[in-house]
C-alpha positions in Angstrom: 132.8 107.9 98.8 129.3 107.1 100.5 127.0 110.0 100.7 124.6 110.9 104.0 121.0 111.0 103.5 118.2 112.1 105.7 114.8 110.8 104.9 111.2 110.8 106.7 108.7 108.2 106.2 111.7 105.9 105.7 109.6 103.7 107.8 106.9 102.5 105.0 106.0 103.2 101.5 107.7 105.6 99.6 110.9 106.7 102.1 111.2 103.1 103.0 111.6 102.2 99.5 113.7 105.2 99.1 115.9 104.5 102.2 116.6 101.1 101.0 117.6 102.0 97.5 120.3 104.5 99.1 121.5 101.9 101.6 122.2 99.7 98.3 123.6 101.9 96.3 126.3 102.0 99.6 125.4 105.8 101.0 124.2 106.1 104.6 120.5 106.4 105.4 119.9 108.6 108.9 116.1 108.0 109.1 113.7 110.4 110.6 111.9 108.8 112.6 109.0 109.1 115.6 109.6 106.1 117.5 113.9 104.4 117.8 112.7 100.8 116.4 111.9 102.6 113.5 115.0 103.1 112.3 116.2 99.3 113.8 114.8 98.1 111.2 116.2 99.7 108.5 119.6 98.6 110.5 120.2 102.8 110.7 123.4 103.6 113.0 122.2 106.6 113.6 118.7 108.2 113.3 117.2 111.6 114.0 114.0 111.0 116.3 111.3 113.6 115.9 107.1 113.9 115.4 106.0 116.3 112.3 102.9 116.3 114.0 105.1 118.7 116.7 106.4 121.3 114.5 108.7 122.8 117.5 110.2 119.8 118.5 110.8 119.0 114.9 112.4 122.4 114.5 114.3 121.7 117.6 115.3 117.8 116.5 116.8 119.3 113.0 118.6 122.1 114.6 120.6 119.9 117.3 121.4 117.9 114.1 125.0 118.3 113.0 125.2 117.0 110.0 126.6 116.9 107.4 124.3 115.5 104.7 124.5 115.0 101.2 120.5 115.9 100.7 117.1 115.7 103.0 114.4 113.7 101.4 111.3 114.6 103.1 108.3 111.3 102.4 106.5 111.9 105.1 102.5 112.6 104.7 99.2 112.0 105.7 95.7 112.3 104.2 92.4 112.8 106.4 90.5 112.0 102.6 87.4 114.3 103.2 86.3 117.6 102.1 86.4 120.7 104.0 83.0 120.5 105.5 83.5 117.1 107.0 87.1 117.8 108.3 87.6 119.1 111.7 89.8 121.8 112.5 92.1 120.0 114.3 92.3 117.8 111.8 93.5 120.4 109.5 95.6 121.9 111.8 97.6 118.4 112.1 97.7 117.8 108.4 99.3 121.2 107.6 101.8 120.5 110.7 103.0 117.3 109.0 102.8 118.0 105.3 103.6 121.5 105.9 105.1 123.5 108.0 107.7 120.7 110.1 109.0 119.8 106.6 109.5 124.5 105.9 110.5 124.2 109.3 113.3 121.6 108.7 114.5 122.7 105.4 115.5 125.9 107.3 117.1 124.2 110.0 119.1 122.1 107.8 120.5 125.3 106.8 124.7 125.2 106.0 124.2 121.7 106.8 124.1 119.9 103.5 127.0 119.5 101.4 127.7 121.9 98.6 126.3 119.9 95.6 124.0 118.2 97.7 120.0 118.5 97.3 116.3 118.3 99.0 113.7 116.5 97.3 110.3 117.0 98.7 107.2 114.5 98.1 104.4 116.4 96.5 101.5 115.2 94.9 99.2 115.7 91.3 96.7 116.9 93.8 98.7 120.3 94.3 97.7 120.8 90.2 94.5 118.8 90.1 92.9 119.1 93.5 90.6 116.1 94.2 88.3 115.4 97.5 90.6 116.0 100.0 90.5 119.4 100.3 93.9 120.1 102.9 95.5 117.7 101.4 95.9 119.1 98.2 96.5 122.6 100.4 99.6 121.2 101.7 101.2 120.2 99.0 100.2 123.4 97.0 102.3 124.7 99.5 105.1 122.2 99.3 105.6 123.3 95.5 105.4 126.9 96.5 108.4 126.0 98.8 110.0 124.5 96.3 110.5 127.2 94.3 111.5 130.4 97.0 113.4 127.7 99.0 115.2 126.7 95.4 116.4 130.3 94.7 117.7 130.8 98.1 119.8 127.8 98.7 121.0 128.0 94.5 124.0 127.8 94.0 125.0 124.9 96.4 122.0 123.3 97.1 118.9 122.2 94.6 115.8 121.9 96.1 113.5 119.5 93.7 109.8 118.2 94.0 108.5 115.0 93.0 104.6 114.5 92.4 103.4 111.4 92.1 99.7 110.5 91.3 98.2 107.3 92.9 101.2 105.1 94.0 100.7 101.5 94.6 102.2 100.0 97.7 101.5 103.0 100.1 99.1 103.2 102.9 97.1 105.8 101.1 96.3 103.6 98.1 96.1 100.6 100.5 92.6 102.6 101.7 91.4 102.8 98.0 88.9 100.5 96.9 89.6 98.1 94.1 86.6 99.0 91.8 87.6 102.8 92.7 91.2 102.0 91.9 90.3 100.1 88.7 88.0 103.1 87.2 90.5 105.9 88.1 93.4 103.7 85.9 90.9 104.0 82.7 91.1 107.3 82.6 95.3 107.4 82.9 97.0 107.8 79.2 99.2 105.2 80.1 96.7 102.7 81.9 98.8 102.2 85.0 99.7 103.7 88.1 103.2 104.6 89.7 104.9 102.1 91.9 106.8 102.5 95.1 110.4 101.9 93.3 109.8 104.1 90.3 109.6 106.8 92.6 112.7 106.3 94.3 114.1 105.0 91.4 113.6 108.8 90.2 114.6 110.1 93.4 118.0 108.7 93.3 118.7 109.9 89.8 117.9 113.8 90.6 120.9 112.6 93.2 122.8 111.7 90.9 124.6 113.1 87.6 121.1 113.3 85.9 119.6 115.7 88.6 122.5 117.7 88.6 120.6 121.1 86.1 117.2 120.5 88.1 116.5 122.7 90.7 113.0 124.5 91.9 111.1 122.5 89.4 108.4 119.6 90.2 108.9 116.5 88.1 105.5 114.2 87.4 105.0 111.0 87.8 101.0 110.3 87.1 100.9 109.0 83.8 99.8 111.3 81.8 96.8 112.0 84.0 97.7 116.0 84.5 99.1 117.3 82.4 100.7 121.0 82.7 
């Protein structure tokens, strides 16, 4: 029987990757999306349209929802990529609101809505552990593991709530900003000389789904090649 997923950022990078991986494997994809033709071109029947950047209406948007789902996969981010002195406050402000508090604030409003046995992965990041220049950024997703773990014992025993964070990921728009002498230096000091790509990471997404997932709950797996280790 096909399962129901919802997923942000299903329109590029990681949740696109992710949402088309699901829609192969024969489950539904109900994208989260900001603008309609978003989820057109994933060929979605149905889509749930909201802005993270609006953390009432998201709140609003996930409550209406009716679900049922089979798990929420939140891949939705952004990055300013400056330190704390040269980052505005409303900057901030709209960083935390996306990577932050609209995913908290959908979680909870998802709330008896996903199956028994069902599961939310949220995108993290190595920067949560490692911190790096972008000082928010690496807030946020301190938070999102944080999350991960109170949300985790609350929903247990029907829902798992699992983190995955990646280091540098090629094929997303952050990377995409990087340049290649930067990029190049930064993979000399991985153990494993390489960085993650966009279909390992759903390729480990869809197995905490599955069978293999099914134990893992609360916990954060990595995916940076050795470079954190914890």
């Amino acid at each position: 029987m096909a399962r129901i997923h919802l997923v942000s950022g299903a329109s590029s990078g990681i949740g696109a990757r992710i949402a088309e991986e699901l829609q192969r494997a024969g489950d539904e994809v109900v994208p989260v999306v900001r603008r309609a033709e978003d989820a057109a071109k994933l060929g979605a029947t149905r889509h749930l349209l909201c802005d993270f950047a609006d953390p009432a209406q998201t709140q609003s948007a996930f409550q209406a929802f009716a679900g049922p789902v089979d798990s929420f996969i939140n891949a939705a981010g952004i990055a300013i990529g400056k330190a704390i002195w040269d980052t505005a406050p409303g900057d901030i402000g709209n960083l935390m609101n996306v990577n932050l508090i609209s995913p908290m604030l959908a979680c909870g409003a998802l709330r008896g809505k996903i199956n028994p046995g069902g599961a939310i992965i949220l995108l993290s990041s190595q920067s949560a552990y490692r911190g790096g220049w972008d000082d928010a950024y690496n807030a946020s997703k301190g938070g999102i593991n944080t999350f991960i773990k109170s949300l985790a014992m609350k929903l247990a025993p029907d829902v798992r709530v699992i983190g995955i964070a990646p280091g540098i990921v090629i094929g997303t728009r952050m990377t995409a900003g990087r340049q290649q002498n930067d990029l190049e230096r930064i993979k000399e000091t991985i153990p494993l000389k390489r960085f993650a790509e966009v279909g390992e990471v759903a390729a480990m997404t869809l197995s905490l789904l599955g069978p293999a997932g099914a134990n893992v709950t609360g916990a954060v797996i990595d995916m940076n090649g050795g470079n954190y280790l914890r």
